[in-house]
C-alpha positions, 0 to 999 in steps of 0.5 A, spaced: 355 679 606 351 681 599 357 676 595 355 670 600 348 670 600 349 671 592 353 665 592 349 660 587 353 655 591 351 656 598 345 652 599 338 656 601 335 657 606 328 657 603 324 651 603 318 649 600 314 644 603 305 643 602 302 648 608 298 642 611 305 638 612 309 643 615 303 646 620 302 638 621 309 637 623 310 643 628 303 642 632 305 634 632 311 636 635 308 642 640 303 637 642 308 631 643 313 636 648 306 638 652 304 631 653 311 628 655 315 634 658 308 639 661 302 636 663 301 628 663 305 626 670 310 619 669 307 612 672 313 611 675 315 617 680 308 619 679 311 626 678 311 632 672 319 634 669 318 642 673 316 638 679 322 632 678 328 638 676 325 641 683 326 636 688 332 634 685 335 642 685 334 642 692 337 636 693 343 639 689 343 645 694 343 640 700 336 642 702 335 635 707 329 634 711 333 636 717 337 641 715 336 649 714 332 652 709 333 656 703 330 663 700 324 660 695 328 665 689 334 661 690 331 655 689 327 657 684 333 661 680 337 653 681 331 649 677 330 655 672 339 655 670 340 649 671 335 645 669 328 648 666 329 654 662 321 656 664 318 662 668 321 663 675 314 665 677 311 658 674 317 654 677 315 658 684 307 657 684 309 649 681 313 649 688 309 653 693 303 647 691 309 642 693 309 646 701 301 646 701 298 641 706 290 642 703 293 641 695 298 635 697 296 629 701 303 627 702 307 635 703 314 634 698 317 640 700 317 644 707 315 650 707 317 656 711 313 663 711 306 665 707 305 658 702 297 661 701 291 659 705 286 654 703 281 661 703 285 662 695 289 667 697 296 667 693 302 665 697 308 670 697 313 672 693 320 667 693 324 672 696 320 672 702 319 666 704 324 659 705 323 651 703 327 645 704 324 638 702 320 634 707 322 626 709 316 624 703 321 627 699 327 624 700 324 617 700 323 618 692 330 621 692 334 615 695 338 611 691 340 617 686 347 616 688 346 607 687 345 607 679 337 607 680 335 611 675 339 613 668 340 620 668 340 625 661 343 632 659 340 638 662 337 643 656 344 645 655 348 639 657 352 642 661 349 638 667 345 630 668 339 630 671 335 624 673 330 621 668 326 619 673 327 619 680 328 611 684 319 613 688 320 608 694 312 608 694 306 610 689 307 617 689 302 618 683 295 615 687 298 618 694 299 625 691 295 625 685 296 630 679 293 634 674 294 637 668 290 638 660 295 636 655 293 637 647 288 633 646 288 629 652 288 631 659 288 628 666 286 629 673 288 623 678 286 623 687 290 622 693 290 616 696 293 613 702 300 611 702 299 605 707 291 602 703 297 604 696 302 599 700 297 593 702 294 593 694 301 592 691 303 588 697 297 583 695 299 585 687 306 582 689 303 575 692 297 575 687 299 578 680 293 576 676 289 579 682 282 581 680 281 589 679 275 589 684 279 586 689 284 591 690 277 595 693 278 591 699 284 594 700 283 602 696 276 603 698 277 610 695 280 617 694 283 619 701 283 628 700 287 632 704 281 636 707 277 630 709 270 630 707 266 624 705 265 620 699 259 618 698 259 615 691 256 608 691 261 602 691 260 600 685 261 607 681 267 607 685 270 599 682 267 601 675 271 608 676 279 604 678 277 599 673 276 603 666 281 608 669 275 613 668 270 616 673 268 620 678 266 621 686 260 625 690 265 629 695 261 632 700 262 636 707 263 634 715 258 637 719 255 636 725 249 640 729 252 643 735 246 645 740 245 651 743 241 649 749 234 652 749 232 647 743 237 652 739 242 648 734 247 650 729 251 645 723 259 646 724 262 644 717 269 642 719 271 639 713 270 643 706 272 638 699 278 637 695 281 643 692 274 648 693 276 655 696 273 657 702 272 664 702 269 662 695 264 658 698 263 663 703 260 667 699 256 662 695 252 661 701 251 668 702 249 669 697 244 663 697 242 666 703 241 673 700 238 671 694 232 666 698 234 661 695 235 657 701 229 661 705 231 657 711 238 659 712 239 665 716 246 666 716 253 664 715 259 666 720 267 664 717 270 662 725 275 658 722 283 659 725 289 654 724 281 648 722 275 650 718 269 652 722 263 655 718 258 656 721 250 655 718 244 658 723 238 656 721 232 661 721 228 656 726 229 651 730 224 647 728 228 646 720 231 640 719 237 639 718 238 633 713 234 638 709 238 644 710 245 641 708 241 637 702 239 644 700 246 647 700 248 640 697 245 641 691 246 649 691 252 650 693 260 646 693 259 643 700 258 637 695 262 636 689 264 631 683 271 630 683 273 627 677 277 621 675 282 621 669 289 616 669 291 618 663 299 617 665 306 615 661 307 609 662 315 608 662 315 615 661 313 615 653 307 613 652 300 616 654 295 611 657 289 611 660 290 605 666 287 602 671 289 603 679 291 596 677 296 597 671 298 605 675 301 600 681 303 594 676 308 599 673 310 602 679 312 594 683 315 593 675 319 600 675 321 598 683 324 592 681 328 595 675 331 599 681 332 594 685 336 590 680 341 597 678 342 599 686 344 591 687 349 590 681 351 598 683 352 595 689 355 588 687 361 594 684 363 597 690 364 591 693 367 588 688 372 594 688 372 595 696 374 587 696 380 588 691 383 593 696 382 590 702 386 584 699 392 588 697 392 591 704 391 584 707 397 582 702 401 589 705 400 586 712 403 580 711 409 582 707 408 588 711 416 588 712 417 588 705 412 593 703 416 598 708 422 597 705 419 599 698 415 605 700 422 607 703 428 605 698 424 604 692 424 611 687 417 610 685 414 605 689 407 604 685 411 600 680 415 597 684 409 594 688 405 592 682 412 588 679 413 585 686 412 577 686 409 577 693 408 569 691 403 565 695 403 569 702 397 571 702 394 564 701 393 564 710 388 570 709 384 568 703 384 561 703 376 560 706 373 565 701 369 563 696 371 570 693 378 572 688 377 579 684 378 580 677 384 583 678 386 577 682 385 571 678 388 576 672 394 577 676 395 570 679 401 568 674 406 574 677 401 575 684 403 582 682 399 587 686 393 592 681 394 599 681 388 599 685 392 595 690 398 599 690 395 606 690 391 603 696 398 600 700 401 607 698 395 612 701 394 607 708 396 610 715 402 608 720 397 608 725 394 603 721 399 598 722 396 594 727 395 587 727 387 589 731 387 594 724 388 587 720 383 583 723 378 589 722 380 588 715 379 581 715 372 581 719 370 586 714 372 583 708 368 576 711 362 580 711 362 584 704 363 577 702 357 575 705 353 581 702 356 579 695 354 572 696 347 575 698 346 580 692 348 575 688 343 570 689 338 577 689 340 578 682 339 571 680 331 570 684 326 573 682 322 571 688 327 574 692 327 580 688 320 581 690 322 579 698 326 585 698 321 590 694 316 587 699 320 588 705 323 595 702 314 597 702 313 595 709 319 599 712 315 605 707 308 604 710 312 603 717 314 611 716 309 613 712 302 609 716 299 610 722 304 614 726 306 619 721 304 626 722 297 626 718 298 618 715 291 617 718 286 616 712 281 623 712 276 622 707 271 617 710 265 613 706 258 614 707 251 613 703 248 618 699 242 618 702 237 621 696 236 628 697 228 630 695 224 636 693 222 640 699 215 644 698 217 651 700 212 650 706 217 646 709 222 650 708 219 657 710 218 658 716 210 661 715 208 668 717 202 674 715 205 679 710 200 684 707 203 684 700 203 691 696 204 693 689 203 700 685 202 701 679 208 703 677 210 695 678 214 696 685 213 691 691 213 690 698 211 685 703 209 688 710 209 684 716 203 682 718 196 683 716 194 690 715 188 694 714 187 694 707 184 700 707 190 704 710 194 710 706 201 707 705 207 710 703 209 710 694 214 714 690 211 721 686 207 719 682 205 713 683 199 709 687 197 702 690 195 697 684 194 691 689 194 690 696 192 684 699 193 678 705 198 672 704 203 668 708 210 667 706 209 660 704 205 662 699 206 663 691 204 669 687 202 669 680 203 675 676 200 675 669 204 680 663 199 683 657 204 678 654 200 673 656 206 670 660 206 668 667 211 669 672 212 666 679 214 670 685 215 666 692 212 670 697 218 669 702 223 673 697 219 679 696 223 686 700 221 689 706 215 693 707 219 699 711 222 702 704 218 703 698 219 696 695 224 694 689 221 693 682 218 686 680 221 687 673 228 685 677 225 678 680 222 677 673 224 678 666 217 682 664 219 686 659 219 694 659 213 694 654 209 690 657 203 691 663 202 687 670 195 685 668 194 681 675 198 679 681 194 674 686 196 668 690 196 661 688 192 656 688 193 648 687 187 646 685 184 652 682 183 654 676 184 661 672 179 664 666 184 668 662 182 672 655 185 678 651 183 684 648 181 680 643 175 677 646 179 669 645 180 666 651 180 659 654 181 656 662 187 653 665 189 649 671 193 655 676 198 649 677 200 649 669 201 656 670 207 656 675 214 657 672 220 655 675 225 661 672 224 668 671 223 668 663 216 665 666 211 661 662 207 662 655 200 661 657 196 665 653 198 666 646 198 674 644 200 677 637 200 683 634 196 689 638 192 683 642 195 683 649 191 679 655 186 683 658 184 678 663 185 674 668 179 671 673 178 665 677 173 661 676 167 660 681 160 657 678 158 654 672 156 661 668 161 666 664 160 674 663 163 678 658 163 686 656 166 688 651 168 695 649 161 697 646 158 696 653 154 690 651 154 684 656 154 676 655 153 671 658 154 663 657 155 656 660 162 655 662 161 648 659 161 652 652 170 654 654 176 649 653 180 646 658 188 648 655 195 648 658 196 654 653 193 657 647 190 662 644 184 660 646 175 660 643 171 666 641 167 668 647 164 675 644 164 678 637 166 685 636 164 690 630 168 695 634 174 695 640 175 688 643 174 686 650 172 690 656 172 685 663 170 678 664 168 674 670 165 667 672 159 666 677 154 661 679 148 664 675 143 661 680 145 666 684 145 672 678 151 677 677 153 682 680 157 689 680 159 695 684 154 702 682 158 708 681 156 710 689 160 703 691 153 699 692 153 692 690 147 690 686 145 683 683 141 682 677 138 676 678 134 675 671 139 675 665 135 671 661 135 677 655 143 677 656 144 670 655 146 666 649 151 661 646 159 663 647 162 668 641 155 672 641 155 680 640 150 680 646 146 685 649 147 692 652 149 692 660 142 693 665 142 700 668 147 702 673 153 698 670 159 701 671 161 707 666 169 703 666 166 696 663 168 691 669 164 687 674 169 688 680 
């Protein structure tokens, strides 16, 4: 072995091409095999390989619409042996999807057993569950036996397999298909057989039609699982014209009364390809989450149909707004996309229009029609040469017995005998002599075709009703040959017979086909608006309760503020006041970012209540400086601790995620010290150092966000509390013993914004706050 690899005349096996070259090559041709053997379906048959060589190995196996079934692995086993050299498991999910009726609009394989439910559950395993094909199945497999279709090699060239199968009807929109290639990818819808059928029936009488006028006849997609599209007609025309697009699929429901004013909705079809159970968790998960506060709960009481169950929280919800909500947050409503990227003729990727998709498919059905015609014009062909030898046995019937009896080879000496012109009785009206005939017409020999036919003929057909039979049927193939004949040289009449071939397909596939009626139907979108939470909740009293370690809770009703409550150890009440629960909390962070709560979602008051940290993203080291509810039309005075601040309208305040919204611009050691509405035309500061201020309101910027003015100077510390006030009415605050006291004469503290001011009036608070 050392000699042989040593040998310097034995060519090596090292090649040395650039790395740019050789990974181009190997990823081109990986890309070209995906393309055309994997992902992208074939404009023809509408069908990817792996499905082809499945209907095609269970046509092998005899497996007909109306016979028995077969176990699944046996199935699976044959395509992967015979035909595609991949996983068993891939061949059988591709199958198992063929047998589903919520995947497939038209089913092209029968099965028996667990084949998965629309919830998402998985289908059994092949051993346990049988298949056969469907009569859809085998209106794509006719004509297999008549020349339709060129047929190829298998993987190991020991069997043929079809290159494409002879589709009676445009499998590729009727089924639709998806599939991600390398670089290119498609996702095509179902539609209707009998809207298909009536478009190429008008292609076939107008081929230069206008794209837009084929809507007339394939108004949209037609889903499995029903729905309603509610995609503008003109997104639809653009979408079937460039072959690229997308439609708003939404869900079928109805509100059930109850009696009593009570009422439900009842969704009894879901869209295309979204899972049931998924969706259901989805919903209740909105429902948990009061996402869609008017929403009580979801019940799943769908059997063999889809019955979802939605109970609103009142019956005074509307509906329309209900399922516009659960639109817009949930796949009750989704956007299927389209994408016709297909093989045309099998080679060539393209992005068609639905007209070009049934163009290929009139053009690869005529194709059909001209091979099983010609394949057709050969039987007869061969048929008639024999029913002329056996007419001429008939005639010189006496003769031919005695060769077959005397003769020692009686083939040969059929073929040599000179039956002369007797046979001119019986073929003096036709139109029609064989090949073999006209060959043979200066010996009047028989072919060996003939003889072996006279020599493998029956005694019980020596009859002379068996010749006429003969005759009769020989008139009659001649009649067909002439037939075809002129098929094959019309093109007119080609495109009769495909359009008389169309409606016999739409005739068994149409109306009166189990399930051929459309689904989806069509309907306007109506434009779903922003609800106001108010119109969403049903509105209540709740005392809303939160501690000083940040827990909240909301009670039902409104409670006396001054009663003991429950906390956790070491913990204590923080804020407690009224609300309702349509309102909006504002909760400030030291940060200087606020966050917005809606009252409807805060937990129940019967336990301790969750930690708000979890509704919104207030970092751990920053402090809850105010919670209080919203106002629309207020105003808020916000200042730091460093004596800066500014007023800003509460409706330029509310956030509409978690993160919150920066209003108050912080840095460093500076946090937001203080959050006050804003009442009267005067403002009061305290600072650390107890001395008090007091300025016009004017003197303070209106802001959406900033750091803000010096409202106080400071040696030492920073602020303490501010407020505003009317200052005809003067200033007030709670003494040490809970007395409210005013000062009416603040003429000794009142100065210009960002003075030092003066020490507070005798009975201020020792902890510096005006509350």
């Amino acid at each position: 072995m050392n000699d042989l690899v040593d040998d310097p005349e034995q060519p090596s096996r090292n090649v040395t091409e650039p790395l740019r070259r050789a990974i181009g090559e190997r990823y081109l041709t990986y890309a070209l095999s995906t393309i055309m053997h994997r992902a992208l379906p074939d404009a023809r048959d509408g069908l990817k390989p792996v499905h082809r060589r499945i209907l095609y190995a269970m046509r092998e196996l005899r497996l007909g619409s109306g016979g028995g079934f077969r176990k699944s692995a046996k199935i699976s086993g044959d395509v992967m042996g015979n035909y595609h050299p991949h996983g068993d498991a891939a061949i059988y999910d591709a199958m198992a999807r063929l047998a589903q009726d919520f995947n497939v609009r038209y089913p092209l394989v029968d099965g028996q057993g667990n084949f998965g439910n629309i919830d998402g559950d998985n289908p059994a395993a092949s051993r346990y569950t049988e298949a056969r094909l469907t009569i859809v199945a085998e209106a794509l497999l006719e004509g297999l036996n008549e020349d339709a279709v060129d047929f190829r090699e298998n993987y190991d060239g020991t069997l043929s397999e079809p290159v494409v199968l002879p589709a009676q009807f445009p499998n590729l929109l009727a089924n639709g298909s998806s599939g991600i290639a390398v670089g290119m990818a498609t996702n095509i819808p179902p539609h209707n057989i009998s809207e298909l059928i009536d478009a190429c029936q008008h292609l076939i009488k107008t081929p230069n039609a206008q794209d837009e006028t084929l809507l007339n006849y394939v108004p949209g997609p037609d889903f499995p699982t029903g729905g309603i599209i509610v995609e503008p007609k003109e997104s639809i025309a653009e979408a079937y014209r460039t072959g690229r697009g997308s439609f708003r699929l939404r869900c079928k429901w109805e509100k059930e009364d109850l009696g009593r004013g009570q009422w439900q909705i009842v969704v009894t079809e879901i869209p295309y390809q979204v899972q049931k159970s998924k969706l259901v968790e989805r919903i209740a998960e909105l429902i948990q989450t009061k996402k869609v506060p008017i929403l009580a709960d979801i019940r799943d009481e769908s059997a063999d149909d889809v019955r979802m169950v939605l109970e609103p929280k009142s019956k005074n919800v509307d509906p329309d707004v209900l399922m516009g909500m659960l639109f817009r947050n949930s796949d009750l409503e989704i956007r299927f996309s389209l994408n016709m990227n297909v093989l045309i003729d099998g080679v060539t990727p393209k992005v068609c229009s639905m007209k070009e998709v049934l163009r290929a498919f009139l053009d690869f059905r005529r194709d059909v029609l001209v091979r099983r015609s010609e394949h057709r014009v050969e039987k007869i062909d061969h048929r008639l040469e024999v029913l002329e030898g056996l007419i001429i046995a008939f005639l010189n019937l006496d003769r031919v017995i005695d060769i077959i009896r005397y003769d020692e080879d009686p083939k040969p000496a059929l073929m040599r005998e000179d039956w002369g012109k007797d046979h001119v009785r019986a073929t003096s009206e036709a139109d029609y002599i064989s090949p073999v005939a006209v060959a043979s017409s200066d010996d009047h020999g028989l072919s060996e075709v003939q003889a072996e036919a006279i020599l493998n003929m029956r005694l019980r057909s020596l009859r002379r009703l068996e010749e006429m039979e003969l005759v009769a049927e020989r008139d009659k193939l001649m009649e067909e040959r002439a037939g075809l004949q002129d098929l094959l040289t019309s093109e007119d009449l080609q495109w009769k017979a495909i359009s008389d071939q169309l409606r016999d397909v739409k005739k068994a596939f149409g109306k009166d086909y189990e399930g051929g009626a459309r689904r989806t139907a069509f309907a306007e979108a109506g434009q779903i608006e922003e609800v106001p939470l108010e119109a969403m909740i049903e509105r209540e009293p709740i005392t809303v309760v939160c501690s000083q370690m940040g827990w909240i809770r909301a009670m039902t009703g409104h409670i006396d503020l001054t009663r003991e409550l429950k906390f956790k150890d070491g913990d204590g009440p923080r804020f407690i006041f009224h609300a309702e629960t349509t309102d909006r909390l504002l909760l400030l962070g030291s940060n200087g970012r606020f966050f917005t709560i809606s009252a409807a979602n805060l937990p129940g008051g019967r336990g301790m209540g969750e930690p708000v940290r979890i509704m919104v993203d207030l970092p751990n080291e920053a402090d809850i400086v105010d919670l209080f509810i919203h106002r629309p039309d207020g105003k808020l005075l916000l200042a730091s601790s460093a004596g800066d601040g500014f007023i800003v309208p509460e409706s330029e305040v509310l956030a509409q995620t978690k993160a919150g919204k920066q209003v108050l611009n912080v840095r460093s050691d500076v946090r937001a010290k203080v959050c006050k509405p804003v009442n009267g035309d005067a403002v009061a500061v305290v600072g650390e150092n107890r001395k008090v201020l007091v300025f016009a309101i004017d003197e303070l910027p209106e802001m959406n966000r900033g750091k803000g003015v010096r409202l106080q100077k400071y040696k030492d510390g920073g602020l303490s509390d501010a407020t505003t006030f009317t200052l005809a009415d003067g200033l007030s605050w709670h003494d040490p013993a809970g007395r409210t006291r005013t000062e009416s004469d603040l003429a000794e503290w009142t100065g210009k914004r960002a003075g030092t001011g003066r020490m507070a009036p005798r009975g201020f608070p020792r902890d510096n706050t005006f509350t």
